[in-house]
C-alpha positions as CSV (number, residue, x, y, z in Angstrom):
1,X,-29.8,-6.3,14.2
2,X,-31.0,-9.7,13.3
3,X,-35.0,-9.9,13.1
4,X,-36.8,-12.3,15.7
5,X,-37.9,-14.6,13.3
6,X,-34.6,-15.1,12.1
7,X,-33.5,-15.3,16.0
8,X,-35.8,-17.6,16.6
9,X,-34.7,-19.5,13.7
10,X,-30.9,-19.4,14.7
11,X,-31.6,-20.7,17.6
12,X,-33.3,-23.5,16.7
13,X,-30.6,-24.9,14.3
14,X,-28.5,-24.1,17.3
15,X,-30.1,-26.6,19.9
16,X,-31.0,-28.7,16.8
17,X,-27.3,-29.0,17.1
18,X,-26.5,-29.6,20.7
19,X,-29.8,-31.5,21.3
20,X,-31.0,-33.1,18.3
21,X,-34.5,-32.1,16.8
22,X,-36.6,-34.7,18.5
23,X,-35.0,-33.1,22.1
24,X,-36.5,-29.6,22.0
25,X,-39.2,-27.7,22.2
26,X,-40.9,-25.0,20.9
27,X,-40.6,-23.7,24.4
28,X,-37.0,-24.3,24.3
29,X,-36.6,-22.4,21.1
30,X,-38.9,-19.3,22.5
31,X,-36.5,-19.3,25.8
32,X,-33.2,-20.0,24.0
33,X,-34.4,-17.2,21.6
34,X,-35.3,-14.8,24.4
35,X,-39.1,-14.3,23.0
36,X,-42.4,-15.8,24.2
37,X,-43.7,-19.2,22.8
38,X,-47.1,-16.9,21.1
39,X,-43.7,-14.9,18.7
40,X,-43.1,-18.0,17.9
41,X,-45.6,-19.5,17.2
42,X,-46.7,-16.1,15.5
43,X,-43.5,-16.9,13.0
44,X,-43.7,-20.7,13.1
45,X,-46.9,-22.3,14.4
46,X,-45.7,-25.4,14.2
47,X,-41.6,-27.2,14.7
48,X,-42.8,-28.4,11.0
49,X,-42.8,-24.7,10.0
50,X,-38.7,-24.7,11.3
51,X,-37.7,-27.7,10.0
52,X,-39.2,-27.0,6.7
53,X,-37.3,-23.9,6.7
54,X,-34.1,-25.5,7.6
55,X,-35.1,-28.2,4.4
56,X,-35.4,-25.1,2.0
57,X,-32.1,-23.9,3.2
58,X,-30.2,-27.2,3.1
59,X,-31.4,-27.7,-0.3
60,X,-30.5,-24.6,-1.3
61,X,-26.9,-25.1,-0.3
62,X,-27.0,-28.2,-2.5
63,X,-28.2,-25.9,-5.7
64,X,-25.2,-24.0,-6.3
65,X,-23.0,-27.0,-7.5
66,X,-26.4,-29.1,-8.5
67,X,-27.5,-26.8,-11.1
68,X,-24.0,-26.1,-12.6
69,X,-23.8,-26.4,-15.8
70,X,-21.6,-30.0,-16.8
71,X,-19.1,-30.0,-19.2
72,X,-16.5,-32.3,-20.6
73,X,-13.8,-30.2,-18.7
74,X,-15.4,-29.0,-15.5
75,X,-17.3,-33.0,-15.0
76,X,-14.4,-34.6,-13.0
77,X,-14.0,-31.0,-10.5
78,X,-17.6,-30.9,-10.2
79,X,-17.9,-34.7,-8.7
80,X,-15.2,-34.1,-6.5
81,X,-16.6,-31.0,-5.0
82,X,-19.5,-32.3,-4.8
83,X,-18.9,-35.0,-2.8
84,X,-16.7,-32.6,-0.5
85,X,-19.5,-30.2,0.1
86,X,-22.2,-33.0,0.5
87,X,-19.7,-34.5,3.2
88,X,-19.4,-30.3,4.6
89,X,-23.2,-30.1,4.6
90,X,-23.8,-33.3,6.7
91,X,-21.1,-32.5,9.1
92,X,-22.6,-29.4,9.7
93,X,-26.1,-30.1,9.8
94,X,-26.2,-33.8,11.5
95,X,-28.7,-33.3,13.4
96,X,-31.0,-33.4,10.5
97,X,-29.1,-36.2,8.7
98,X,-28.9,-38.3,11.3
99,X,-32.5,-38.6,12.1
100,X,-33.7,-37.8,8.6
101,X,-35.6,-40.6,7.9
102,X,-37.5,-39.8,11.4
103,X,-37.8,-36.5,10.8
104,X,-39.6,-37.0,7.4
105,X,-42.2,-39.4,8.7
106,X,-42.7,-37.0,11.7
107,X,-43.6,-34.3,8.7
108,X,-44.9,-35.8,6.1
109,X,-44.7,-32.2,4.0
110,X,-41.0,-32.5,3.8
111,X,-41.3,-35.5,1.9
112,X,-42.6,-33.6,-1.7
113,X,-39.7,-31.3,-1.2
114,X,-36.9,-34.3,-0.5
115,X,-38.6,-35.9,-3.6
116,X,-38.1,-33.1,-6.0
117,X,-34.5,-32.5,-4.7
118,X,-33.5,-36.5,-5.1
119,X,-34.4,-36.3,-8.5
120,X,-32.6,-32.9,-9.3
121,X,-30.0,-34.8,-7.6
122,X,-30.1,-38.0,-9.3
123,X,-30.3,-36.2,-13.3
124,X,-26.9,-34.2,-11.5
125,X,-25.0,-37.1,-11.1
126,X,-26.2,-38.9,-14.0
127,X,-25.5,-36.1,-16.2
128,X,-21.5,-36.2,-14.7
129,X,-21.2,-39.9,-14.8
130,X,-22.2,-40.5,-18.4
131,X,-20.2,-37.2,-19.3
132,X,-17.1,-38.9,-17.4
133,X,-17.8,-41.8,-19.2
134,X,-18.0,-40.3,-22.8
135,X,-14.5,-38.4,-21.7
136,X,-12.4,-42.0,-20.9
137,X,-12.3,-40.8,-17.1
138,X,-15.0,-43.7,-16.1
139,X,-15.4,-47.3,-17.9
140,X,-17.2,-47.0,-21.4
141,X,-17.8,-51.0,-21.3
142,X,-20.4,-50.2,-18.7
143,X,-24.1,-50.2,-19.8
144,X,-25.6,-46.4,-18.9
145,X,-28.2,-48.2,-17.4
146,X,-25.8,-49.4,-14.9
147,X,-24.6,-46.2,-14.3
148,X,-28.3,-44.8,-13.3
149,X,-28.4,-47.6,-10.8
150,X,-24.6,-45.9,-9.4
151,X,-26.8,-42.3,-9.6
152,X,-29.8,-44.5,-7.4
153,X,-27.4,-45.8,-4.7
154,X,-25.2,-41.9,-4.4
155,X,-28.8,-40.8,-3.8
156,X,-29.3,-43.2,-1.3
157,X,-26.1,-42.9,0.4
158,X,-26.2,-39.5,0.6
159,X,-29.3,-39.1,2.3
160,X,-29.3,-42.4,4.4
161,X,-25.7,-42.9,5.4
162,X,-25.6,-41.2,9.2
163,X,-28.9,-42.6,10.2
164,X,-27.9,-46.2,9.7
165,X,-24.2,-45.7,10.5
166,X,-24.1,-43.9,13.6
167,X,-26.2,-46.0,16.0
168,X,-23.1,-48.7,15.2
169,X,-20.2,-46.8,15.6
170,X,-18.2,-44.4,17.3
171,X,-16.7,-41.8,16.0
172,X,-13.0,-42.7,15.5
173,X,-13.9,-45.8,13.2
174,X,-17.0,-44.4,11.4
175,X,-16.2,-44.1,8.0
176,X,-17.0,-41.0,6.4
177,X,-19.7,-40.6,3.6
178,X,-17.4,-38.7,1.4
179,X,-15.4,-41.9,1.2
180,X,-17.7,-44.1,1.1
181,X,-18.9,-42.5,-1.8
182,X,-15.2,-42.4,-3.1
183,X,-15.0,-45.8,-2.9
184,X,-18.7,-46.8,-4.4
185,X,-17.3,-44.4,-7.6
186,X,-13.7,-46.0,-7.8
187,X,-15.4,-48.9,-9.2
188,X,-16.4,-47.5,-12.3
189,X,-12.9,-45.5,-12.5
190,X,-10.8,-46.3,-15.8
191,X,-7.5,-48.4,-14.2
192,X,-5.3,-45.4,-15.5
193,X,-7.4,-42.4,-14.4
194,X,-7.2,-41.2,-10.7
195,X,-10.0,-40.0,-8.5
């Protein structure tokens, strides 16, 4: 039997989901979960105290390809998984990406967490692009420096892309941030390799 904090938590992410954040309550969480608003506020005083949660599981999802270790071999499979499972993440989770920039100038203590991430992010990428390049797969007449300013904009992408996008289009012509990131990376691609 699932515990009421992690109820309550469920089923906030769930009305996260149909609602968006900024559209519920903490009364709507209490009723949705089938407690009273003092249980949870006993297990989250504050919607800060879910969402930072929800931050600390998001990134955790993240850490299981972004702490693998990069080698010449395993470089080119970890890139492309990572851009499908940032894509998976986001399209599970939009409510959070979507409104992320909102949502961390709503609570300003997700902001050291996001911080820390982006750069565990950023050495990630880095690490695989500059491995890639050392291996022939990506351009070697490329400066490294140029390829940290390719690691800058993936970060930016990744965290920005549904919360400038989706005000301005539908969903049949939005293009995807998996290939959009495809695309941004193709650049840097060695004519004879494929991505």
């Amino acid at each position: 039997m699932t515990d009421t904090k992690t109820k309550i938590y469920l089923s906030a992410k769930e009305l996260f989901q149909e609602r968006g954040y900024s559209d519920v309550s903490l009364r709507d969480i209490a009723e949705h979960a089938g407690t009273t608003i003092g249980n949870l506020t006993y297990h989250f005083p504050k919607k800060e105290a879910i969402m930072l949660r929800l931050q600390e599981e998001l990134y955790s999802t993240f850490f299981n390809f972004v702490d693998a270790k990069i080698t010449d071999e395993n470089a080119l499979d970890l890139l492309k998984n990572s851009i499908h499972e940032i894509q998976e993440i986001r399209n599970t989770n939009m409510y959070y990406y979507k409104y992320i920039v909102n949502i961390h100038e709503e609570f300003p203590s997700m902001k050291e967490e996001l911080l820390k991430f982006r750069k565990r992010l950023t050495d990630f990428y880095l690490k695989i692009f500059l491995t890639l390049k050392k291996t022939g797969v990506m351009r070697d007449d490329i400066e490294d420096a140029e390829y940290e300013k390719l690691t800058a904009l993936v970060s930016h992408l990744t965290y920005s892309w549904y919360q400038v996008t989706s005000p301005y289009y539908d969903g049949e012509d939005e293009l995807e941030l998996s290939e959009a990131l495809g695309v941004l990376v193709k650049g840097y691609w060695n004519e004879d390799k494929n991505f």
